[in-house]
C-alpha positions, -999 to +999 in steps of 0.1 A: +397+018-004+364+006-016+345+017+016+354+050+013+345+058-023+316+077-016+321+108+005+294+125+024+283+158+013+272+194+022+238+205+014+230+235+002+200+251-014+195+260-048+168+276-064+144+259-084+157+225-069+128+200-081+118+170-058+136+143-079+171+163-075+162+170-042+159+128-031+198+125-054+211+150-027+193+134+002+214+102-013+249+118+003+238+138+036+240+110+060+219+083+077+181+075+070+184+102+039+211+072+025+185+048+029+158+073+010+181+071-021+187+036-016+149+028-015+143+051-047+173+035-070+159-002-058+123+009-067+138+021-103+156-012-104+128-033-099+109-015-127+138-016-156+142-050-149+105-056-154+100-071-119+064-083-107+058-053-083+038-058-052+028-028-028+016-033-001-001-007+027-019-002+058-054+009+063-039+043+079-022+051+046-055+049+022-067+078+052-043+094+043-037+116+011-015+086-005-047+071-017-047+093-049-007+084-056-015+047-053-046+050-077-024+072-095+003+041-097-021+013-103-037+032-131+002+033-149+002-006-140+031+008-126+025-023-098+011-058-106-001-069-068-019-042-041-018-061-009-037-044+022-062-041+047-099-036+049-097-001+063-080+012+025-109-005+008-137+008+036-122+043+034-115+045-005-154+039-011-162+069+016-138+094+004-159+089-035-182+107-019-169+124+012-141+143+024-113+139+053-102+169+068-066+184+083-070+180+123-045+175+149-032+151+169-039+174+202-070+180+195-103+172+227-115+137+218-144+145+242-154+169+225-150+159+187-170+130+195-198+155+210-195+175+171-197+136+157-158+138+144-138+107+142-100+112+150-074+089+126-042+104+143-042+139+125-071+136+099-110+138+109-137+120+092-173+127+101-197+104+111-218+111+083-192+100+060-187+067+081-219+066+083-226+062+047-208+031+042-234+010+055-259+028+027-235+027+004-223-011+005-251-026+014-270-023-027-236-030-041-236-064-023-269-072-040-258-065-074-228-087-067-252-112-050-272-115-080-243-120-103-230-155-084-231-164-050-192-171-041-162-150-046-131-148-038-118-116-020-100-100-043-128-111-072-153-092-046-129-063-042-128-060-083-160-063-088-169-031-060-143-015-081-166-020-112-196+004-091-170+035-084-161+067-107-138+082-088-105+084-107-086+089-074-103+056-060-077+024-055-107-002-063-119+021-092-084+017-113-077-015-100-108-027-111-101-004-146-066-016-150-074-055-136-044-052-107-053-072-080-060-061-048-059-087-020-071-079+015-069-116+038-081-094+067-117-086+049-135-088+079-116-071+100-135-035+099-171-021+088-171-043+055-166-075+080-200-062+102-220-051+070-207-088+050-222-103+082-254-086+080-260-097+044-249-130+051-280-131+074-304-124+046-287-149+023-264-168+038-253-189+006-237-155-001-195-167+005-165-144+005-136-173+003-101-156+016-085-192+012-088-198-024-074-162-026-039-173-007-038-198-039-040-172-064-016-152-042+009-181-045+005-185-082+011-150-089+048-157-095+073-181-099+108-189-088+122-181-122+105-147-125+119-115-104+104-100-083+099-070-058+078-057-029+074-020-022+059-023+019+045+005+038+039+002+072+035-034+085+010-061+095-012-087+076-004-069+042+033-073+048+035-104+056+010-114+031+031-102+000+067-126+017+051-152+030+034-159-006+071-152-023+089-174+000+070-201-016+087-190-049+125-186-039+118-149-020+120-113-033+145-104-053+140-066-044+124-054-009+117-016-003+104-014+033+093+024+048+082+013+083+082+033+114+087+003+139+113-008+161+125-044+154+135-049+195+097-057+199+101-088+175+068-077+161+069-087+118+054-050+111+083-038+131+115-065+113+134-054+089+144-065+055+178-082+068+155-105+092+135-115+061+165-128+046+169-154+073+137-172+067+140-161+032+113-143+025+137-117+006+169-134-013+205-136+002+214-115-028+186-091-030+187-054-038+168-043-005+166-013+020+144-005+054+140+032+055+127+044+091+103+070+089+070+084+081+051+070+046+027+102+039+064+116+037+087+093+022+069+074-002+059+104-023+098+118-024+108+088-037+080+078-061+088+116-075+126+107-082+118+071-098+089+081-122+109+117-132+137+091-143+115+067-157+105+097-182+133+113-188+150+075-198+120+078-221+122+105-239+162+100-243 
């Protein structure tokens, strides 16, 4: 029978095993190590069928270490739309000049905020280095001040791309490789209370999130495929389908989300209830892989780029 053409195997470990043959044996242990596999082959579809590729991630994953994997991607165009949320952009600017250190998620609150140490689950930032930000933004919204008076959000989040040197910063090879990075939350965090502050000084000075769900919209069309790589959930999630369901839905739908769909919440639905307003395509390629991004994500980016070269050199 057709069902039963794929058995389930033992693993075993091998010397030497590299990551990318380590996500093809994940593909035939058994339940969300299928889906792994799955998620990696429809990632490496989307790409050899030259799909428009749009990531989209949470503020907690530019905390995290992925930051230098996605500025990694963007700067290999390997994806043509970054969707996210104004704690990557706040956080990508700080870690140009500061570090984020390896805490714990048991550690005293009381007393780290006594030492002046902020707690994102795990990982401890400073409040100097949150403290910067406001020193840091506050002459780059000058400069863009002086230059016109009205931009859209992801023309502002180029153009702060334009001031940073880091080659591990998202806006730096965003802004270097001209991928678009769209934020519709832009207030929602330090930049919104620092944008309000300017705006008192000169308040001509516009950031327009509406003419950016336009440009969103226009990004594709229903003739043209395309594919959505979403980590976590929220307003960058639904950003990235909403805009596509516009243009006939996604054609391929990789979704690495730690939620549980009972609550109804979008962050937490998976990519079978996209298809019912669809969001995603009856026929789509697509996959919701339960577990942690910081772990997933780089596994499978591992197995799709090592094919991706070695279909090159053959």
């Amino acid at each position: 029978m057709a069902i039963l053409d794929k058995k389930i195997e033992d693993f075993r470990y091998e010397p030497g095993m590299t990551a990318a043959e380590l996500v093809e044996r994940l593909g035939k242990i058994g339940y969300q190590s299928i889906h792994l596999k799955q998620a990696a082959d429809i990632i490496l579809k989307m790409k050899k069928k030259r799909a428009k590729i749009f990531l989209t991630f949470t503020s907690n994953m530019g905390s995290s270490g992925l930051r230098g994997l996605f500025a990694q991607l963007i700067s290999m165009r390997f994806m043509d739309v970054v969707i996210t949320t104004v704690g990557s952009i706040e956080e990508d600017l700080i870690k140009s000049k500061y570090s984020f250190y390896v805490g714990s998620f048991e550690a005293d609150d009381r007393a780290l905020a006594k030492e002046g140490v902020n707690r994102i689950g795990n990982i401890f930032v400073t409040n100097e280095a949150y403290g910067s930000f406001e020193e840091m933004i506050q002459p780059i919204l000058q400069k863009i001040y002086d230059k016109k008076k009205s931009w859209t959000v992801s023309e502002f989040i180029h153009e702060l791309g334009s001031y940073v040197t880091d080659e591990n910063s998202i806006v730096c090879q965003a802004a270097k490789n001209s991928v678009p990075i769209y934020c519709p939350a832009i207030t929602d965090g330090s930049m919104g209370y620092q944008l309000y502050l300017f705006q008192q000084k000169h308040p001509d000075f516009i950031i327009d999130p509406v003419r950016d769900m336009g440009k969103l919209i226009f990004e594709t069309s229903e003739d043209e495929e395309k594919g959505v790589i979403v980590l976590g959930g929220g307003v960058a999630k639904h950003h990235a389908i909403l805009a596509n369901l516009i243009n006939g839905g996604m054609n391929y739908a990789v979704y690495i989300q730690t939620g549980n769909p009972a609550s109804g919440s979008l962050s937490s639905a998976t990519t079978e209830e996209a298809k019912s307003w669809g969001k995603i395509r009856e026929d789509s390629d697509a996959v919701t892989v339960i577990g942690d991004a910081t772990i997933l994500f780089p596994l499978i980016m591992t197995n799709v780029l090592d094919k991706l070269g070695e279909e090159n050199e053959k």
